[in-house]
N, C-alpha and C positions, 0 to 999 in steps of 0.2 A: 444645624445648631439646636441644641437643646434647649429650649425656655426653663426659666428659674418656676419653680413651682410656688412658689408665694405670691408670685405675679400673674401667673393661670387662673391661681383662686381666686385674688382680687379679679380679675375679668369676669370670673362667676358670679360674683358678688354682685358688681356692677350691671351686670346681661339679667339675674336675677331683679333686678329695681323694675324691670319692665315687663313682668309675667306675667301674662294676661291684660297687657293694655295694647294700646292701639300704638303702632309705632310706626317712624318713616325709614324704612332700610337704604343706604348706600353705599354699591357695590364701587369698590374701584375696580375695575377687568382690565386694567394694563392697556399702554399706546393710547393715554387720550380719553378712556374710553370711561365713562361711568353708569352704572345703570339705578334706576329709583322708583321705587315703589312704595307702596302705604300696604301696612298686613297688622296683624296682631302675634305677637309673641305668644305660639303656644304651648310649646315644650320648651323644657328644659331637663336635659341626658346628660349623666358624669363626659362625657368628651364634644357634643355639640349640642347647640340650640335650633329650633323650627318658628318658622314665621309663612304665617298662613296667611295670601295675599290676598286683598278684598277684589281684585278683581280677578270672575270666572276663567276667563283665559288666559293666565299668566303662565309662560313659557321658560319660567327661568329657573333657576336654583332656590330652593328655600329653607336647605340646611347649611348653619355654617359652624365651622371650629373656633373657639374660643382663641387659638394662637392668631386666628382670623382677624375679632375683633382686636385684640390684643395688640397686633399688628398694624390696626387701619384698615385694613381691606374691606373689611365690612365696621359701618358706626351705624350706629341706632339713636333716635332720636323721639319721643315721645308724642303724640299729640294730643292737645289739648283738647 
């Protein structure tokens, strides 16, 4: 399925609000399953954003696609 591009951007827009702050990522990974962490947004690329996670040993994914958030699979949430 092809996503509407005016709704892409809007996600840019929105993922944009958080560039360079401290954020709380959560992953949905299907069956159950959700994963959460605390990182900093700190790219942002025409097709995906990076979040760099405050903890040294984190073993998981830290780029995601905007049809991602877009979707739910990955939300962002700010911290204060």
């Amino acid at each position: 399925m092809i996503k509407n591009i005016a709704k892409i951007n809007d996600a840019k827009k929105a993922v944009y609000t958080f560039f360079n702050k401290n954020v709380e990522v959560k992953v949905n990974l299907g069956r159950n399953k959700e994963l959460t962490y605390r990182g900093k947004l700190t790219g942002i690329y025409p097709a995906l954003f990076t979040v760099s996670p405050f903890e040294k040993d984190f073993k998981g994914k830290t780029s995601y696609s905007y049809s991602e958030f877009l979707c739910g699979t990955v939300s962002l949430k700010a911290l204060g």
